[in-house]
N, C-alpha and C positions, 0 to 999 in steps of 0.2 A: 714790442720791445724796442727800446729807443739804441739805433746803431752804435753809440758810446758801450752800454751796457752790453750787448751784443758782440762786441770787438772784446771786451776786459772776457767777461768768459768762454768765449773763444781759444784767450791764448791760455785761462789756465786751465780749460778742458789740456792744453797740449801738453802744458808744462806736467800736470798731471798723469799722462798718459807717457812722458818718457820717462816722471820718476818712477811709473811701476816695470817698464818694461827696458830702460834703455840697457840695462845688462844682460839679458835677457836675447835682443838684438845684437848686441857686439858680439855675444857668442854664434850668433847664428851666420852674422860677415866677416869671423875671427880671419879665416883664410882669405878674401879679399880687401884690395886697396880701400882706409880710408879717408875721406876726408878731413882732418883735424875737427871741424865742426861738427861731422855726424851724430845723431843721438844726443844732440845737445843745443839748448835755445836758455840766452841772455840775454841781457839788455838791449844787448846791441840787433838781435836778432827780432824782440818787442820793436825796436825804433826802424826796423825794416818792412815788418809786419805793418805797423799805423803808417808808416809815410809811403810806401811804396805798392801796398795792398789796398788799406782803409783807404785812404786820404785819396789814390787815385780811382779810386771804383768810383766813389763819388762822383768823383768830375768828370768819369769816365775819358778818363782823358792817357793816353802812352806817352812819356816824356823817356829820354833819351837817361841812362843810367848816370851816364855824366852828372845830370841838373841836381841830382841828389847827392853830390860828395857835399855841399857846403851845410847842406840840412841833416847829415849824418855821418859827421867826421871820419870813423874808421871804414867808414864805406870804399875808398879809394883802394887801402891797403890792401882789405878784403878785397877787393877785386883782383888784383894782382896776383895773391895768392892762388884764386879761383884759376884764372885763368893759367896761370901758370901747369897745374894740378889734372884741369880737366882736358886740354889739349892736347895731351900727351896721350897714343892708341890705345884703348882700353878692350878693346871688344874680342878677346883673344878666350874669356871663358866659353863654356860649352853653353849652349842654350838650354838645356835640359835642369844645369844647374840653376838658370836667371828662373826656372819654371817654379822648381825645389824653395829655391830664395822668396820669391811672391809668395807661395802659400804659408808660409813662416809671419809675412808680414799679416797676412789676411785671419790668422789664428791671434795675434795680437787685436784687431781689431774687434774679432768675435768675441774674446774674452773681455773686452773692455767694454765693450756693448753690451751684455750679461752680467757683469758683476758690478760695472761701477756708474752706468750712468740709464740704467734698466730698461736697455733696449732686447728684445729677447730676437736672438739672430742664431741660423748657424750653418756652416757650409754646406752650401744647394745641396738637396738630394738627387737633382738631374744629373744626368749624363753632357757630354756635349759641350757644347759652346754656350752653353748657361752659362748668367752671372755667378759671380763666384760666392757670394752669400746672400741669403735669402731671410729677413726679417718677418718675425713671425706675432700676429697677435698679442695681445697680454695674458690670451689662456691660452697662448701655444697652440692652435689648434690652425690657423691656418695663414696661410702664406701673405702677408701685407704689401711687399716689395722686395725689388734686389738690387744686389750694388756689386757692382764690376771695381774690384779695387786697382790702384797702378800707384807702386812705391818710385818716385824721381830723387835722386840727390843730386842728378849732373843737370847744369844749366846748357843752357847750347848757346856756346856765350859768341859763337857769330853769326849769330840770326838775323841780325840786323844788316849785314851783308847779304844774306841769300835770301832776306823775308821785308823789301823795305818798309817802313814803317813800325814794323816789330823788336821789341826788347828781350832779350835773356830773362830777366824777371818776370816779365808776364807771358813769356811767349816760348817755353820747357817745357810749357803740358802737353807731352807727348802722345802721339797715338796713331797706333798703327794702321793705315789704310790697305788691306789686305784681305785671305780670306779669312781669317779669325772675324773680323767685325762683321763681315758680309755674311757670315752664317750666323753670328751672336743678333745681327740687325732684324736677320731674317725668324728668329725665332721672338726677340723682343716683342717684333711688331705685328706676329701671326698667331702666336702661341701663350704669352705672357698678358693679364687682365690688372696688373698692377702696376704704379709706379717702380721705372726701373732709374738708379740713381747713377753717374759714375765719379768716384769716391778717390781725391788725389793725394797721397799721402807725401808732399813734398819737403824734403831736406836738403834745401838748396845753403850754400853758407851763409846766404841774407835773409830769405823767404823762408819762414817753413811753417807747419801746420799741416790740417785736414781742410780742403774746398772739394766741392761737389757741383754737378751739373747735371741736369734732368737728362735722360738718354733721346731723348725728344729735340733739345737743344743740341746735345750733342751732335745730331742724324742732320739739323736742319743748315748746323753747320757745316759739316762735310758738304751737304748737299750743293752749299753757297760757294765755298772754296774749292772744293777739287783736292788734288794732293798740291801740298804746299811745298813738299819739299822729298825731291827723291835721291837719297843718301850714296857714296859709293858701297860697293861689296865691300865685305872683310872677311876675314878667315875664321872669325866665330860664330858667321851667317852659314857655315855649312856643315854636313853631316855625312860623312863615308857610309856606303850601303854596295856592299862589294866591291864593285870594279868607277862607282859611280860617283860622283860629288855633289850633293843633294841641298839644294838650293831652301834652309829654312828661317833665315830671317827675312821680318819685310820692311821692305826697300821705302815704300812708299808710307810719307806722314805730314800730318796736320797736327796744330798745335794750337792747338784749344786757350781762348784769351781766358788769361788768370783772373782779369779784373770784371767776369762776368760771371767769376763762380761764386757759389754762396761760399762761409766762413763755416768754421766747426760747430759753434751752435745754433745756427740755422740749422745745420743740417739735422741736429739730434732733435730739436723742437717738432720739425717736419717729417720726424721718423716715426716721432712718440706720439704723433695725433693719429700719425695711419696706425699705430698697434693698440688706437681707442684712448691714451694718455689723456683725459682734461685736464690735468694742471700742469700745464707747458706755460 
């Protein structure tokens, strides 16, 4: 499939995906802050996508956010507003609920992959540190792959200070280096006989979409980088247990380059040949 045609359905896999579900989603972040952009992609959000996704995956190339205000006029203002929005301490919910919040995202996904684009998926039947859904043949009968999903809306929009070389737009795909991964790694690569995917639902107020990366790349990455960036505590990283203050966010992250993941229909073409699909 030629990268042009590749990119256009792409974004209406998205576009489509928030006219079924973005109300759906507002109810579910009703009680949290949100971003004016949330659960919504325009024009301006298309010309974010092709210039600052498409166009630089190609050249493989990270340019500085700046270089794109003159190639995408409200990009500047957008920014302002971002940073304005996301700067400000957020990390004051309970963990428990950002847990509640993901599996809400990851039922949007499963339903969307079932009914509208006939992918047959549905949340792992494992225990544990399993990915969190698990795609299933075209007769259902046995397990093809899995995809560990992670909803971003906040950019880390000064990365480029603590990460040189790296941008907010390509360089938010967050991930925890802790023991979630070390035991999810540990069963991926001992236990699991299929492609394991990981699956970024980003809602950034410029970037947004579905990108994915092999958990292979994933691993090979960590393995190259190390942790890229180790965060201070906050007050929503702990947990009261008696008399004690229980240390459960993790500290330590890498941030997976945007410009090396595949796009949303890559990813469904590559999902629907493992569940037997020939006419991808």
């Amino acid at each position: 499939m030629e990268d042009n045609e590749s990119y256009t359905q792409s974004v209406e896999l998205y576009r489509k995906l928030l006219s079924l579900y973005s109300n759906k989603l507002r109810q579910f972040t009703k009680n949290f802050p949100l971003h004016k952009r949330q659960f919504t992609f325009d024009d301006f959000n298309e010309q974010c996508y092709r210039i600052m996704y498409e166009s630089q995956r190609k050249k493989k190339q990270i340019l500085p956010r700046q270089k794109f205000f003159r190639l995408i006029p409200k990009l500047r203002a957008e920014c302002l507003e971002c940073w304005k929005f996301y700067l400000n301490p957020r990390n004051e919910s309970i963990k428990k609920l950002d847990v509640v919040l993901g599996k809400q995202f990851e039922d949007v996904l499963i339903d969307f992959f079932n009914n509208h684009v006939r992918v047959p998926c549905r949340r792992t039947a494992e225990s544990g540190n399993y990915p969190d859904i698990e795609v299933l043949d075209n007769d259902r009968m046995k397990v093809v792959a899995y995809c560990e999903v992670k909803y971003l809306t906040a950019p880390f929009v000064k990365i480029f200070e603590k990460i040189p070389g790296r941008e907010c737009y390509e360089g938010s795909t967050t991930l925890d280096v802790g023991r979630k991964i070390k035991a999810q790694r540990k069963i991926v690569e001992t236990k699991i006989r299929v492609p394991v995917f990981y699956v970024y639902w980003l809602d950034y107020p410029c970037i947004k979409g579905i990108f994915y990366m092999s958990a292979k790349r994933v691993y090979k990455y960590i393995d190259e980088v190390g942790v890229e960036w180790r965060r201070r505590k906050r007050a929503g990283d702990f947990v009261r247990r008696g008399n004690r203050k229980i240390l459960v966010g993790e500290l330590n992250k890498v941030y997976l380059p945007l410009l090396e993941m595949g796009n949303f229909k890559k990813f469904i073409d590559e999902i629907k040949l493992l569940c037997g699909d020939k006419d991808v």
